[in-house]
C-alpha positions as CSV (number, residue, x, y, z in Angstrom):
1,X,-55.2,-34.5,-49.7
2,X,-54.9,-31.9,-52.0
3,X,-58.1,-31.5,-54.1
4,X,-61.9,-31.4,-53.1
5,X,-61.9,-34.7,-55.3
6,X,-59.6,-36.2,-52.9
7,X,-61.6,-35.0,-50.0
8,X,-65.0,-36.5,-51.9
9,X,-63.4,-39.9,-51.7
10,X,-62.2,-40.0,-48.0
11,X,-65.9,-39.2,-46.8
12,X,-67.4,-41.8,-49.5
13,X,-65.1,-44.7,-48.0
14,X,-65.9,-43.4,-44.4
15,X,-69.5,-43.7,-45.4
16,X,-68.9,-47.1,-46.7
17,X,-67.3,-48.2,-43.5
18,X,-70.1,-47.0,-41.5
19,X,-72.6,-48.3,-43.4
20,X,-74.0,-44.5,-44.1
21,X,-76.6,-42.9,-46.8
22,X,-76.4,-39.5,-47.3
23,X,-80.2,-39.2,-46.6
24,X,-78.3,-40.6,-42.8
25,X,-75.4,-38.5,-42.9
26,X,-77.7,-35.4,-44.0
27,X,-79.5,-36.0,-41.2
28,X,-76.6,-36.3,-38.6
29,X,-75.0,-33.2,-39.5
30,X,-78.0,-31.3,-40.1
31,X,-77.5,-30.7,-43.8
32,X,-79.5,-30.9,-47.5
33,X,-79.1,-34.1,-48.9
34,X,-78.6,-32.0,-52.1
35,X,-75.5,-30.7,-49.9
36,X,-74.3,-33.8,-49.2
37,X,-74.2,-35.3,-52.8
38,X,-72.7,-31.7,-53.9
39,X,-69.8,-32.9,-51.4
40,X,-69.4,-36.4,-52.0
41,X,-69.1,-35.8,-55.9
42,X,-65.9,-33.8,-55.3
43,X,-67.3,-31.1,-57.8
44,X,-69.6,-28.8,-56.0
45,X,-67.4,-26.1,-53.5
46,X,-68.9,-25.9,-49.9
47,X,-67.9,-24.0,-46.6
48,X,-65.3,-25.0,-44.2
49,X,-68.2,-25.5,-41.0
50,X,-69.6,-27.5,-43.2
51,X,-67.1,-29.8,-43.8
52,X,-65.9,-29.4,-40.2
53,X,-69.6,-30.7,-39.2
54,X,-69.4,-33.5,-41.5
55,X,-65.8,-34.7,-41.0
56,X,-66.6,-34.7,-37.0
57,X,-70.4,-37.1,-37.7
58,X,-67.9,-39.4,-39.6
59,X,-65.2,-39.2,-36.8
60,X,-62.3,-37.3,-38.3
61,X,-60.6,-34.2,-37.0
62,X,-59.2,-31.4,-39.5
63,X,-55.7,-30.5,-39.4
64,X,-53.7,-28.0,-41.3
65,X,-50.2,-28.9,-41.1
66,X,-46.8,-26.9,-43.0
67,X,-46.8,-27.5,-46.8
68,X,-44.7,-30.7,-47.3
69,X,-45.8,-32.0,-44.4
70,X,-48.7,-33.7,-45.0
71,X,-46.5,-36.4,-47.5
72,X,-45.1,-38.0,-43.6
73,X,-49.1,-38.7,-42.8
74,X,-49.7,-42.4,-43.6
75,X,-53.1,-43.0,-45.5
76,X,-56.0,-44.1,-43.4
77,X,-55.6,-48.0,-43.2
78,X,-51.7,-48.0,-44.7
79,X,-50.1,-47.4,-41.2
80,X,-48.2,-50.3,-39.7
81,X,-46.8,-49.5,-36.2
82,X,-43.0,-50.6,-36.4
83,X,-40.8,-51.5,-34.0
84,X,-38.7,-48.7,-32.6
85,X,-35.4,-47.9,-33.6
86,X,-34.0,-46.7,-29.8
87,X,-34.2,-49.3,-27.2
88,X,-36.1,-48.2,-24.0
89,X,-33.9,-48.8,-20.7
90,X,-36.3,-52.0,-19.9
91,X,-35.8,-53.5,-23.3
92,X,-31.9,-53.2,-23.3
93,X,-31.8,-54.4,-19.6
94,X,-33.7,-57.7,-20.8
95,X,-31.0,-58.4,-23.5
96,X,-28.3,-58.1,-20.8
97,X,-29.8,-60.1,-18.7
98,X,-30.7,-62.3,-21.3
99,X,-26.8,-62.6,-22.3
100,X,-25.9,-63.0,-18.8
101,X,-28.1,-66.1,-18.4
102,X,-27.6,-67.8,-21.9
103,X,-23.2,-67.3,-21.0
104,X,-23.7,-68.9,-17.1
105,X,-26.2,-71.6,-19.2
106,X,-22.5,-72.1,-20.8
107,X,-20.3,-72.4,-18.5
């Protein structure tokens, strides 16, 4: 994320998953509901406790991360786990044995 606009729509679809007004979210964090619509419009410029207060009532952590980095963080919801590249010790012991019982199924 790059821009408060970007920031404005994170929160709203947060909200949306948790089924959250901003009169509830206000409330939770301990803000103006005025506050809370200045944030979720992506226009209105806020303090950084303030967003940390709001982030952590909708279950998100901030992190600052190096400049270029932030393009390896999948989106919320795009991730797929994939299957990794390096067998582990178990895995490549299976496929041996695996071998070894389909060539003494041959013989």
């Amino acid at each position: 994320m790059r821009s408060l606009p970007d920031i404005a729509a994170l929160l709203r679809n947060r909200m949306k998953a948790l089924s959250l007004t901003q009169s509830e979210l206000g409330a939770r964090t301990g803000l103006s509901r005025r506050t809370v619509t200045s944030m979720l419009s992506g226009e209105g410029d806020y303090k950084v406790t303030t967003l940390l207060a709001v982030l952590d009532r909708l279950g998100y952590e901030l992190a600052i991360v190096p400049k270029g980095a932030a393009a390896g963080l999948a989106q919320e919801g795009s991730f797929t786990p994939t299957v990794p590249a390096v067998k582990t010790r178990v895995q490549a012991a299976r496929e041996r044995l695996a071998a070894r019982k389909a060539e003494a199924d041959k013989s």
